[in-house]
KEKE-3310 file (N, C-alpha, C; in steps of 0.2 Angstrom, whole numbers, plus 5000, padded with zeros to 4 digits):
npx = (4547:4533:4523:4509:4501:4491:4479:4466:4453:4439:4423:4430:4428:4431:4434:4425:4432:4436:4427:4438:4436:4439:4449:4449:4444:4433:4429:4420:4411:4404:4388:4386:4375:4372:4371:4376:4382:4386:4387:4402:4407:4409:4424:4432:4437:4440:4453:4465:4481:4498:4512:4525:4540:4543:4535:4519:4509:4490:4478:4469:4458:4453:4446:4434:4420:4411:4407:4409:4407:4400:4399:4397:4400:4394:4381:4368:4373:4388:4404:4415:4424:4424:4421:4419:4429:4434:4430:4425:4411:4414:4404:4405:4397:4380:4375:4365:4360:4371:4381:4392:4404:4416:4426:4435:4446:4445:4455:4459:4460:4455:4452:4463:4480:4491:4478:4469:4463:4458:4459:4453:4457:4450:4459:4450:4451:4455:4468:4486:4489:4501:4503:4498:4490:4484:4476:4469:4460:4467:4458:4454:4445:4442:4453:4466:4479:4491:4504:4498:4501:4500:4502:4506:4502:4506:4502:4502:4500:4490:4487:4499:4512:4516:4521:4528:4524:4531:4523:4513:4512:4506:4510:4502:4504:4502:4489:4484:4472:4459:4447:4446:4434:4435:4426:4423:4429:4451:4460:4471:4479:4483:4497:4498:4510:4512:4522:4531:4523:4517:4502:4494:4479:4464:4471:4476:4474:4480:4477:4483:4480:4488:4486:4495:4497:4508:4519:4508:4490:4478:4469:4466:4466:4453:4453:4451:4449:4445:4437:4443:4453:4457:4468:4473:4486:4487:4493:4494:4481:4480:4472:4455:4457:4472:4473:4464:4472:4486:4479:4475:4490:4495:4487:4490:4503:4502:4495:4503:4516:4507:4505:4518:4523:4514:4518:4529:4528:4520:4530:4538)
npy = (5300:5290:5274:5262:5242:5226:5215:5200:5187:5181:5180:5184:5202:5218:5232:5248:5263:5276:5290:5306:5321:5332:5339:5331:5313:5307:5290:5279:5266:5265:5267:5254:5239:5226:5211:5200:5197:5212:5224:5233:5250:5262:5262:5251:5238:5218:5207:5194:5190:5189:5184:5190:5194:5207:5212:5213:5213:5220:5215:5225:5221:5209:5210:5207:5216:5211:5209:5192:5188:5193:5201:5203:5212:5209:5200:5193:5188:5189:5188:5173:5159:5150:5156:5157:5159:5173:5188:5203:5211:5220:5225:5236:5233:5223:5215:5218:5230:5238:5253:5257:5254:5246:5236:5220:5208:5187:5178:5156:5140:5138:5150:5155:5165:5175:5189:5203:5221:5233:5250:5261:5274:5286:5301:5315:5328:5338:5345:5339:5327:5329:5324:5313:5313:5300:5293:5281:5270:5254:5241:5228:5215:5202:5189:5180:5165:5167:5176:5190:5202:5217:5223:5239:5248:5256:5259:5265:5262:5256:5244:5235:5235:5239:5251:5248:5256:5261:5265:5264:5249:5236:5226:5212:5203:5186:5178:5173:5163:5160:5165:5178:5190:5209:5222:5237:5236:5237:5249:5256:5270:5276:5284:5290:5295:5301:5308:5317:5313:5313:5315:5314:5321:5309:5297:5285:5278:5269:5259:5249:5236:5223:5208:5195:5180:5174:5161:5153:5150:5148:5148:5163:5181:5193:5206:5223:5238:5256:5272:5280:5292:5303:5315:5327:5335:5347:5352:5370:5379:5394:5408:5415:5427:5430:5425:5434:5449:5445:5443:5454:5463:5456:5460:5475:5475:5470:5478:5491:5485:5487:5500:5504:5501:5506:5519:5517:5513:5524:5533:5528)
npz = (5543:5547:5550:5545:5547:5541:5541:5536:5532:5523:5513:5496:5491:5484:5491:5495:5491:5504:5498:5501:5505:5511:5527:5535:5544:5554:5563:5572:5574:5579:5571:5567:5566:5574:5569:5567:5554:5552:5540:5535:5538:5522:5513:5523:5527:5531:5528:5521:5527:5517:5517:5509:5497:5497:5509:5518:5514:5515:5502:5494:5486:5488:5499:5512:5516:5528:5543:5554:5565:5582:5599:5615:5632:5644:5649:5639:5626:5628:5625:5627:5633:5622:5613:5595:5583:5572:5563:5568:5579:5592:5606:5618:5633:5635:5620:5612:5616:5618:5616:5610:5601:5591:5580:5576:5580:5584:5585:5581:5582:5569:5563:5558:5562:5552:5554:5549:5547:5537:5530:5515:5505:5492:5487:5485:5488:5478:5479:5483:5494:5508:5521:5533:5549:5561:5573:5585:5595:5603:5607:5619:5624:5628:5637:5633:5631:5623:5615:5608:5592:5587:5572:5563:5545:5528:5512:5497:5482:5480:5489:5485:5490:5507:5521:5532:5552:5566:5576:5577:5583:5592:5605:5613:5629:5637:5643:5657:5654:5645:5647:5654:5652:5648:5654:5656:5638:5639:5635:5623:5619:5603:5590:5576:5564:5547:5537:5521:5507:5494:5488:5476:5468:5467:5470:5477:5497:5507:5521:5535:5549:5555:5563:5574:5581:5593:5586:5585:5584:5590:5606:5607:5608:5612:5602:5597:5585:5590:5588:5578:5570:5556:5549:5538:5530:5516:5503:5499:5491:5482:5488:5484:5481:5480:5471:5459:5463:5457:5444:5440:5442:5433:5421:5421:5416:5404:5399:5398:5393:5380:5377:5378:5366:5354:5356:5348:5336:5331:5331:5324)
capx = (4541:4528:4519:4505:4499:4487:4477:4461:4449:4432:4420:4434:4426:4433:4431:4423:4437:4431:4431:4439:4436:4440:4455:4447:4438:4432:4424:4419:4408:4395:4382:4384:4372:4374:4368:4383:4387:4387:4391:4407:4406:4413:4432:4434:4437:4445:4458:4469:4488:4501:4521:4532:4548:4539:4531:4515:4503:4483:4477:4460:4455:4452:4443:4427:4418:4406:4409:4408:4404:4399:4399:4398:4404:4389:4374:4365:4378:4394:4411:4418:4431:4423:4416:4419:4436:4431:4431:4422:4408:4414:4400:4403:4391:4376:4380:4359:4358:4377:4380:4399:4406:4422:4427:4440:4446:4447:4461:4458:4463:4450:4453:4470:4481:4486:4472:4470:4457:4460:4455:4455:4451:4452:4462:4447:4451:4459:4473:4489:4492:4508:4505:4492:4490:4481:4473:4463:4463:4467:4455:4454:4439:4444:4461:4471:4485:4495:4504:4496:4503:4496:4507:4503:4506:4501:4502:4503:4500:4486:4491:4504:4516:4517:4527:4528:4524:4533:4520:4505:4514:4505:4510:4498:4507:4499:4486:4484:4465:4456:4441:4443:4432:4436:4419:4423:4436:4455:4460:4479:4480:4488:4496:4506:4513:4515:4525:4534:4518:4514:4496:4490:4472:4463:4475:4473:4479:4478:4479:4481:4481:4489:4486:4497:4499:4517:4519:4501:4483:4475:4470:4465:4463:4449:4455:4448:4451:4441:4438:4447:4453:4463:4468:4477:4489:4485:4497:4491:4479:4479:4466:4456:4461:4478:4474:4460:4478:4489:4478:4477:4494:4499:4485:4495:4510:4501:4492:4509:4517:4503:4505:4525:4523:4509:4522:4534:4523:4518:4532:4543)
capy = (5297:5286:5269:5258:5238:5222:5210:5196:5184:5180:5180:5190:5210:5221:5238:5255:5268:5282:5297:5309:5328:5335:5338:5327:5311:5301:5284:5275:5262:5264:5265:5246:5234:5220:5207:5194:5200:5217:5228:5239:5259:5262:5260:5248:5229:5212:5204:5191:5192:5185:5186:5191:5197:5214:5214:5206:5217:5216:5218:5229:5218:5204:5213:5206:5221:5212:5204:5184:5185:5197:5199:5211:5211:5207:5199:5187:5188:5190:5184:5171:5155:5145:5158:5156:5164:5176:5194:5206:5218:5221:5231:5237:5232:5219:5214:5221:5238:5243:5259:5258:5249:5242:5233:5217:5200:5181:5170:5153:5135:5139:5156:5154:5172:5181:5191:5208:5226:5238:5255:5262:5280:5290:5308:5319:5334:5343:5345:5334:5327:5328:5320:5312:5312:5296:5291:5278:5265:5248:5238:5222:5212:5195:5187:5172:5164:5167:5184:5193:5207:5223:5227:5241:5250:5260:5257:5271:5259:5250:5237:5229:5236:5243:5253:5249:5261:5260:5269:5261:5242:5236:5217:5211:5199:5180:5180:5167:5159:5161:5166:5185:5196:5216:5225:5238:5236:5238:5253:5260:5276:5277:5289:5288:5304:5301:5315:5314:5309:5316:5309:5318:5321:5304:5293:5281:5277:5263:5257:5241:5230:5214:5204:5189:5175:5171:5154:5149:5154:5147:5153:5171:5184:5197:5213:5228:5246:5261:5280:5280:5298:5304:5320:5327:5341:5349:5357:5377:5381:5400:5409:5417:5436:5431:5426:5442:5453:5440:5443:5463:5464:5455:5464:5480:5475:5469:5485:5497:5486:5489:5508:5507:5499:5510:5524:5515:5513:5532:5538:5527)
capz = (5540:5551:5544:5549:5543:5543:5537:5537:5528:5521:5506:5493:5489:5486:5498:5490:5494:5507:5496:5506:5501:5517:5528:5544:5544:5561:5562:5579:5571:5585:5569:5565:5568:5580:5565:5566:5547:5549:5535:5541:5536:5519:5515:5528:5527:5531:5523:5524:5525:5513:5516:5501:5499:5497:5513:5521:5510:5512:5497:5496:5482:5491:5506:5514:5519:5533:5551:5555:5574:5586:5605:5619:5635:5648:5647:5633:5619:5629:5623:5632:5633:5618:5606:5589:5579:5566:5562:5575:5578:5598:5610:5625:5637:5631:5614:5608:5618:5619:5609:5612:5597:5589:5574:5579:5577:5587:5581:5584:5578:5562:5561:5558:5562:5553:5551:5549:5545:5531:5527:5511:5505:5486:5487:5482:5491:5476:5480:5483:5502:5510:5527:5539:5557:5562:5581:5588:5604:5604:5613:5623:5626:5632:5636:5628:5633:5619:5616:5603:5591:5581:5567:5557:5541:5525:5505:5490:5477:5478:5493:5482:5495:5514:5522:5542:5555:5571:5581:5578:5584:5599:5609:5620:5632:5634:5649:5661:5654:5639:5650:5658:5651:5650:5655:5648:5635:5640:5629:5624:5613:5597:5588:5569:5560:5540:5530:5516:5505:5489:5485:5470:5470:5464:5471:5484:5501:5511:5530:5535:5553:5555:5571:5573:5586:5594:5587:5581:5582:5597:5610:5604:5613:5608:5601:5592:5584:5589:5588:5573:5566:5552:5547:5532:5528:5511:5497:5500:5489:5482:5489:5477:5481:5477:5461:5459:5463:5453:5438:5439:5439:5423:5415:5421:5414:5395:5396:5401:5386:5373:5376:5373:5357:5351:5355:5344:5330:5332:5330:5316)
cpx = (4539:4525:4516:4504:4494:4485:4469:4456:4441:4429:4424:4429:4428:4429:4430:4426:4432:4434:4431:4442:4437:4446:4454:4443:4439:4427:4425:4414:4403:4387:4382:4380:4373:4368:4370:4385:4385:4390:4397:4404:4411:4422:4435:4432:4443:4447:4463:4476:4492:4509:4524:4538:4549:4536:4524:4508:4496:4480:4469:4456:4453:4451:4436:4425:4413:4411:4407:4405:4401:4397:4401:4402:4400:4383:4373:4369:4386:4400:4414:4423:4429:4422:4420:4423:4433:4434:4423:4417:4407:4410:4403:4397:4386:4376:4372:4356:4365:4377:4388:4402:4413:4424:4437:4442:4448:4451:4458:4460:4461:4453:4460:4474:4489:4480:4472:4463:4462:4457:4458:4453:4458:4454:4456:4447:4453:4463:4479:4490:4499:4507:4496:4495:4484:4480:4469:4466:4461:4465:4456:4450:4438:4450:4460:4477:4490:4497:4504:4497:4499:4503:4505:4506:4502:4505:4500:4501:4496:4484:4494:4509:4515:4524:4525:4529:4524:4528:4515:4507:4510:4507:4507:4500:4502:4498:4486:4479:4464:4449:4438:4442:4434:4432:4421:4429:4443:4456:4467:4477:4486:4489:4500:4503:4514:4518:4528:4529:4518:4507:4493:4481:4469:4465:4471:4478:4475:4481:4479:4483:4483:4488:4489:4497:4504:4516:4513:4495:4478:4474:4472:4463:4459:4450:4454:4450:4445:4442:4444:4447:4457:4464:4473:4480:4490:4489:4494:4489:4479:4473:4463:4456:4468:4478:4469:4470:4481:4488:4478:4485:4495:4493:4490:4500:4506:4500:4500:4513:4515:4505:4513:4526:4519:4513:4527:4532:4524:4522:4541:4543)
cpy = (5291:5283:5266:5250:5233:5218:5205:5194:5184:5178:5185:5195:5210:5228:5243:5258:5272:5287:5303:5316:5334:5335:5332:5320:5305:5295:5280:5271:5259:5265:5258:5243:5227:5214:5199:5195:5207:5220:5232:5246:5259:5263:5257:5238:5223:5210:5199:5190:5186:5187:5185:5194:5206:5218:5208:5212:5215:5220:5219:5225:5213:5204:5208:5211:5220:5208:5197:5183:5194:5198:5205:5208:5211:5205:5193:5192:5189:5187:5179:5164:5152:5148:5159:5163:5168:5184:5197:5210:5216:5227:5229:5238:5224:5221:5218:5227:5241:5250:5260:5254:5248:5235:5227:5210:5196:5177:5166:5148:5136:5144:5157:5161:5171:5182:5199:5214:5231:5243:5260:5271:5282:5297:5312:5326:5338:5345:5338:5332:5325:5324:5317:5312:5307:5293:5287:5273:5259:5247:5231:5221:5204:5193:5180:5171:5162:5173:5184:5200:5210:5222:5234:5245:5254:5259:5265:5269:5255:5244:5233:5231:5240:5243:5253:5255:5259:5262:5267:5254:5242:5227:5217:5201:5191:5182:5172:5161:5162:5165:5173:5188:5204:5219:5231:5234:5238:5245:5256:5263:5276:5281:5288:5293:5301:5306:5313:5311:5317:5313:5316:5317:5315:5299:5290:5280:5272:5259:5252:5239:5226:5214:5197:5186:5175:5164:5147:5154:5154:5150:5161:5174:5190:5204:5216:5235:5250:5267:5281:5289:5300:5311:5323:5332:5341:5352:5362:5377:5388:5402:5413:5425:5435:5430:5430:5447:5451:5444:5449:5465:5462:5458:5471:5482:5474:5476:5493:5493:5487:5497:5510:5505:5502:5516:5521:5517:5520:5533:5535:5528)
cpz = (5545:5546:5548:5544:5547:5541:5539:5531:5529:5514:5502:5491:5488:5487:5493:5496:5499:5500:5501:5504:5504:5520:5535:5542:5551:5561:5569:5579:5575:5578:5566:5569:5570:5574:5563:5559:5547:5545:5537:5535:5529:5517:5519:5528:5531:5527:5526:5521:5519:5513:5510:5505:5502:5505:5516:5519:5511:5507:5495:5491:5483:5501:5507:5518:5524:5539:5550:5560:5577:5595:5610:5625:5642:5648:5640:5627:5619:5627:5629:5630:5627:5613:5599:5586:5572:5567:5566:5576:5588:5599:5616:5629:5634:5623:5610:5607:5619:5611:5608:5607:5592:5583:5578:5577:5583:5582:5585:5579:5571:5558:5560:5559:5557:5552:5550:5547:5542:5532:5523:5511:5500:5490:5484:5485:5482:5473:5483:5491:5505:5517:5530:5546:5558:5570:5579:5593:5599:5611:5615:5626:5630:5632:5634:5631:5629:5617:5609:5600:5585:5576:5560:5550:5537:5517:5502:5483:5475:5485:5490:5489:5501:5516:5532:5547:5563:5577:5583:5579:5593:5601:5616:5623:5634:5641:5652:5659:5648:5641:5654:5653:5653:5648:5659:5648:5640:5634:5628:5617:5609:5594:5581:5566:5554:5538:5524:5509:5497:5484:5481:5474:5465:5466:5477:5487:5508:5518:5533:5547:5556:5560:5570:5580:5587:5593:5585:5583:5584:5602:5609:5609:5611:5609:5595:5592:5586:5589:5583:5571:5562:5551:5542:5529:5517:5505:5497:5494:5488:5484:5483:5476:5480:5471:5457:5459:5458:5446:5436:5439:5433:5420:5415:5418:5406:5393:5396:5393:5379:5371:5375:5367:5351:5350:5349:5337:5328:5327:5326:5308)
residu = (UNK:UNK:UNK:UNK:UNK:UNK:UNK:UNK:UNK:UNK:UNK:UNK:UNK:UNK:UNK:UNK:UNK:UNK:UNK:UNK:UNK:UNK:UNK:UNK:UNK:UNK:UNK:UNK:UNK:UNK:UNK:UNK:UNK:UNK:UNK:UNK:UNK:UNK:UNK:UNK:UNK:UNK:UNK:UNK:UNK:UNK:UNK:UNK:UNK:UNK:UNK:UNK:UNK:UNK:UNK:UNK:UNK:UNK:UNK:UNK:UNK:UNK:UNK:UNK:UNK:UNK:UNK:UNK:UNK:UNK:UNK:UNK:UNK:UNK:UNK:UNK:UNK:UNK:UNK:UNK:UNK:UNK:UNK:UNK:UNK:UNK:UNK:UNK:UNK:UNK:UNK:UNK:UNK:UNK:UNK:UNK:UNK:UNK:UNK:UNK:UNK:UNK:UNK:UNK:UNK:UNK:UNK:UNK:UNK:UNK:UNK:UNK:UNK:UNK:UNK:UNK:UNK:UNK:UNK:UNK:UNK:UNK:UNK:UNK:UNK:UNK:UNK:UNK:UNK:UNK:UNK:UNK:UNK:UNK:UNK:UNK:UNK:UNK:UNK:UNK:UNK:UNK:UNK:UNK:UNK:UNK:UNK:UNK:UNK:UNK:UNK:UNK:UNK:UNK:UNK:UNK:UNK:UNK:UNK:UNK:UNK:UNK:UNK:UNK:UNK:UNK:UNK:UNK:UNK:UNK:UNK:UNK:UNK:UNK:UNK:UNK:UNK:UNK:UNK:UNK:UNK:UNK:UNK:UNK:UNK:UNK:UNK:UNK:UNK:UNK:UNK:UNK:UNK:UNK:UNK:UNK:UNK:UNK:UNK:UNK:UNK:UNK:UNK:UNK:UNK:UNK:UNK:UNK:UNK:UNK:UNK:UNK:UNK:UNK:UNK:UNK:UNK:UNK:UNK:UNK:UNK:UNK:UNK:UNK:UNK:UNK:UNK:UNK:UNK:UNK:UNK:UNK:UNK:UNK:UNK:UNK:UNK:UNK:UNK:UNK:UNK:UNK:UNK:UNK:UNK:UNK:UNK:UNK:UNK:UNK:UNK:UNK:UNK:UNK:UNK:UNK:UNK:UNK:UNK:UNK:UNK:UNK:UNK:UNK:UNK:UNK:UNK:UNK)
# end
């Protein structure tokens, strides 16, 4: 079994599930609008983390499901040494006409890390799911000079608890300035396998984020998720020529016992 986690704040929401009634879903969140609070795509929020003993749970009840800041990566509205700690709607290119987009977070003294993104999403297929296979790039939009970690993970319960996924962990090492822009993005591919999952149909399942600071919260370096995909292995459904077949024989057989008991009758 493969796991992922995260975390981040704002005004408390909480997030409306994706319902997910299919075996595929992709999200690359190029239709948000560059508005400094854009809304994010459904099932998809900030939160902010909280350590227990349990874990470092974000809890989808206390999601914000818009942006704080915004910032490209050339031109009038670009990211740079001073810009203000929040939660992200990164473009690639100018921040008014890029189409290349990314959801992300700035730590900074304010914005205190951790911080994290969530995404949720109901079991409507069906049927029950045994596994995901989950991709997307970590991006990198400005350096910090502090070294900066992903950590991810995935909940069955609600977000009372996660369960860490080795795979999807990224540490991005502390840079020389606060000040180099990456035109484009920097991008490292991710990949995390779940198995072992028995999510009824109805159920929810939830993916978390965290980003932390080594040591504090300064000096942020800006980083974002994109090209998000999921996919989701199924409990087989009968087709319905098996159960067309299925149900002709067991008539066969009532009918094949009616006519030896008729003979019985007959002939007591």
């Amino acid at each position: 079994m493969v796991v992922i986690a995260l975390a981040a704040s704002h005004t408390p929401a909480a997030i409306t599930n994706f319902s997910l009634t299919g075996t595929s879903y992709p999200q690359n969140f190029d239709g948000m609008t560059t508005s400094g609070t854009s809304t994010l795509p459904t099932g998809w929020g900030f939160t902010a983390t909280s350590t227990t003993s349990g874990g470092d749970p974000a809890n989808p009840t206390t999601a914000t499901t818009v942006t704080s800041q915004d910032a490209g990566t050339s031109g009038t509205g670009v990211i740079t040494s001073v810009s203000a700690g929040g939660n992200y709607l990164y473009v690639n290119g100018v921040l008014a006409t890029g189409t290349d987009k990314a959801i992300g977070i700035l730590n900074s003294g304010t914005w205190t890390s951790p911080k994290g993104i969530i995404f949720g999403l109901t079991n409507n297929t069906g049927t029950t799911i045994t596994a995901f296979t989950l991709t997307w790039n970590d991006e990198k939009y400005r350096s910090g000079t502090r070294q900066w970690d992903w950590t991810t993970g995935f909940s069955t319960n609600g977000g009372t608890t996660y369960t860490a996924t080795a795979t999807g962990a990224q540490t991005y090492a502390a840079d020389a300035n606060n000040s180099t822009v990456s035109n484009p993005p920097t991008q490292i591919a991710k990949t995390v396998t779940i198995t072992g999952l028995t999510l009824a149909n109805g159920s929810s399942f939830d993916l978390e984020w965290i980003l932390t600071g080594l040591l504090g919260s300064t000096n942020g370096q800006g980083l974002g998720i994109d090209d998000f995909t999921l996919s989701a292995t199924l409990t087989a459904i009968p087709e319905p020529s098996t159960w067309f077949a299925g149900g002709l024989t067991l008539f066969g057989l009532i009918a094949t016992q009616r006519k030896r008991l008729f003979r019985l009758v007959k002939h007591s």
